[in-house]
C-alpha positions as CSV (number, residue, x, y, z in Angstrom):
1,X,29.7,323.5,122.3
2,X,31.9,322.1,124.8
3,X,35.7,320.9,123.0
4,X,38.0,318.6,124.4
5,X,41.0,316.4,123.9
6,X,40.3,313.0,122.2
7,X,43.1,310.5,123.4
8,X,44.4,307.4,121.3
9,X,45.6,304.5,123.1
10,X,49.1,304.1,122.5
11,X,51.4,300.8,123.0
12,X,54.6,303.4,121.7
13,X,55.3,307.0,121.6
14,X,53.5,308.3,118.9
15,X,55.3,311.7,119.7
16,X,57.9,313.1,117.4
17,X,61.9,312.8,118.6
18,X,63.1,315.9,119.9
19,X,59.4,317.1,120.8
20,X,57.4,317.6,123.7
21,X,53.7,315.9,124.2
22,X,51.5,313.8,125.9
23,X,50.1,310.7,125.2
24,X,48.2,308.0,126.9
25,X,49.3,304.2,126.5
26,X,47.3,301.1,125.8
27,X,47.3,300.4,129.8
28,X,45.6,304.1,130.0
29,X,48.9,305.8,132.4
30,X,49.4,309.3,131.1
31,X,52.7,309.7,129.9
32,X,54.6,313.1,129.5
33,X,57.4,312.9,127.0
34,X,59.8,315.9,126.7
35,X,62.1,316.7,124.0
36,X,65.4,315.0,125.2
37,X,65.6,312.7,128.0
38,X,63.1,310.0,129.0
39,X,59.2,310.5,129.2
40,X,57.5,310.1,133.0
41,X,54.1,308.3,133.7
42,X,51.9,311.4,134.9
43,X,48.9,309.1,136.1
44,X,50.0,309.0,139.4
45,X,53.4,309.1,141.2
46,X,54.1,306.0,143.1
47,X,56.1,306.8,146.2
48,X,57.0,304.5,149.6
49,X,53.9,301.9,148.6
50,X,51.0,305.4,148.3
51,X,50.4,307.0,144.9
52,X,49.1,310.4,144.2
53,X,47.2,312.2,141.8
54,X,49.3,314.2,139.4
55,X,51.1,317.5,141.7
56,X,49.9,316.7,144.8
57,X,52.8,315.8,146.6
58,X,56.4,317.8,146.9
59,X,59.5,316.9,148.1
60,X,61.5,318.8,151.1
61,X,64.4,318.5,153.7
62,X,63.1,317.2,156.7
63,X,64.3,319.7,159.4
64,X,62.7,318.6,162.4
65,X,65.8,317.1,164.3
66,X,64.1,313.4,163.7
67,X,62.9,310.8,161.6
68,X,59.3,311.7,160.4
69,X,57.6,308.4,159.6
70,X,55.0,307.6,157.3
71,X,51.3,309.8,157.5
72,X,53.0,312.4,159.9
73,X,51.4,316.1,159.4
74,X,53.9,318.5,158.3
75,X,54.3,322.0,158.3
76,X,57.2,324.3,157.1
77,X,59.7,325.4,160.0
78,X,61.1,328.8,160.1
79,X,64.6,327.2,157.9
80,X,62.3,326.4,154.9
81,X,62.1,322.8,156.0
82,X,59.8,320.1,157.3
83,X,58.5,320.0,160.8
84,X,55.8,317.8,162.7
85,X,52.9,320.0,162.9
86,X,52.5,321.4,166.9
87,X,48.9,322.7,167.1
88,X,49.6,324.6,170.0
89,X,52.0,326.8,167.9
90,X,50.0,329.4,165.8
91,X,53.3,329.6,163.3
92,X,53.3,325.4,163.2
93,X,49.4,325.2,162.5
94,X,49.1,328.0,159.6
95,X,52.2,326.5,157.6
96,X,50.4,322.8,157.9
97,X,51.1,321.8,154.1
98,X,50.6,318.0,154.6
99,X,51.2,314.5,155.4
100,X,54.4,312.3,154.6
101,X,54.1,309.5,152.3
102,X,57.1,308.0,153.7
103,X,59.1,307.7,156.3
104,X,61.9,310.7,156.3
105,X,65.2,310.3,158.0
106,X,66.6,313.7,159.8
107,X,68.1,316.1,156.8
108,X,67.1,313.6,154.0
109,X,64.5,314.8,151.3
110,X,61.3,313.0,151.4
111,X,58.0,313.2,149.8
112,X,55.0,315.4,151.2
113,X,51.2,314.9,150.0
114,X,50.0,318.7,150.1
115,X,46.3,317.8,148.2
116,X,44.9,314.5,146.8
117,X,44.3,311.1,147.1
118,X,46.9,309.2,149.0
119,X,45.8,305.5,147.9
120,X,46.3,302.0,150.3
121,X,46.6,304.2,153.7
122,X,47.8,302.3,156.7
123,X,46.5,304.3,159.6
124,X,45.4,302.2,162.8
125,X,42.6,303.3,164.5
126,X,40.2,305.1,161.4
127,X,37.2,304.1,159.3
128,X,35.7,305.0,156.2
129,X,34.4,308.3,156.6
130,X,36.7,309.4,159.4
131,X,37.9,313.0,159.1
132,X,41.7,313.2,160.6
133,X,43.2,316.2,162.3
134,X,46.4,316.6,164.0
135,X,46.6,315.0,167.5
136,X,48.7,316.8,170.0
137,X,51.4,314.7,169.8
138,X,52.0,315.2,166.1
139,X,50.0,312.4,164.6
140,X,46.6,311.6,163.3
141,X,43.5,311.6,165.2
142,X,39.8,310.6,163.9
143,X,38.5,312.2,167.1
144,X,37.8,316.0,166.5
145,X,40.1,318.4,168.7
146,X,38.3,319.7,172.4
147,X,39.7,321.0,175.3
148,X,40.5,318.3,178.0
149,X,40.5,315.7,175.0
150,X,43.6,313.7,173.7
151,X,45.9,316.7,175.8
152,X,44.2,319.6,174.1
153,X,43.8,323.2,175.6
154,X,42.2,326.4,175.4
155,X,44.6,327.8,172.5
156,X,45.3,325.4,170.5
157,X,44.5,325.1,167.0
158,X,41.7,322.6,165.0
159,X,43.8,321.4,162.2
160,X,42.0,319.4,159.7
161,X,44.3,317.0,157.2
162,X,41.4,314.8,155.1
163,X,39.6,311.9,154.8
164,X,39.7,308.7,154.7
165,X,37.8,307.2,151.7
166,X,37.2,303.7,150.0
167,X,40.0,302.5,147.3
168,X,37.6,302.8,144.0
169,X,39.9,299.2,143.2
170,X,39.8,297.3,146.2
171,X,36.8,298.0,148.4
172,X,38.8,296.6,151.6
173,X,41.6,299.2,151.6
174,X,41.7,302.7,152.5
175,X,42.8,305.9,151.1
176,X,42.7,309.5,152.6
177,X,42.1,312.4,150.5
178,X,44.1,315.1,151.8
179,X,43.2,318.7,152.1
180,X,44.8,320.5,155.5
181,X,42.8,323.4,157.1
182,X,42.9,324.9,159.9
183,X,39.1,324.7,161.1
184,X,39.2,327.1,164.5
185,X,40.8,327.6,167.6
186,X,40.3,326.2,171.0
């Protein structure tokens, strides 16, 4: 017999003080309430205008010597820290862990969508139903990676970061599910 949690709407914490729980509120947000301090919506994390399902998105030091802006693909340098993805570099293309969800100043921490939906996506140039990879020049690209095309060579590496979907809430916005690969090798 399959078991499972049963749920309550909730307009207040029905949670004791000084204990840890979840509970979901009349609106239906998820709300984590530890023992002291104040409880967090776990629904979704709402970050530079995109939200997230629940621990798909981290937050590092951008390292890359520049601003990264919004929906750049990311990969961890050899310091630890953010980097635009370079899919000519084997090292770059193997520690692809992403997109931004904002834009990052140099040295500042900023927020990374590593798996999920990012929701309301404003990427120029895609569709429903395009599949993105890293471009050669560190963005986005619907078009898949072939030699001679968009600067790519013999060598460098297919890198795929998601798709981009239809917003189940507004049928005229955009969201991309991310899920980065590396697909081949030119």
């Amino acid at each position: 017999m399959a078991q499972g949690i049963i749920f309550q709407l909730s307009s207040t914490s029905p949670i004791p003080a000084n204990t840890a729980g979840i509970y979901v509120t009349s609106t239906g947000d998820l709300v984590h309430q530890p023992p002291s301090g104040s409880s967090q919506n776990i629904s979704q994390v709402v970050s530079g205008g995109a939200s997230l399902s629940p621990l798909t998105q981290i937050q590092l030091i951008n390292g890359s010597g520049g601003t990264l802006n919004a929906y750049v693909p990311v990969s961890i340098n050899s310091s630890g820290q953010l980097s635009a993805v370079n899919p000519s570099v084997e090292s770059s293309s193997f520690s692809a862990i992403g997109i931004t969800t904002q834009s990052i100043a140099a040295t500042a921490v900023g927020n990374v969508a590593t798996c999920g939906k990012v929701q309301a996506v404003s990427i120029s140039g895609v569709n429903l139903g395009d599949t993105l990879f890293v471009n050669t020049n560190g963005g986005l690209t619907n078009i898949k990676p072939s030699t001679g095309v968009n600067g790519f060579t013999t060598g460098d590496f297919i890198i795929k970061i998601g798709i981009i979907v239809e917003n189940t809430s507004s049928p005229t916005t955009m969201d991309l599910v991310v899920m980065p690969q590396v697909v081949g090798q030119l």
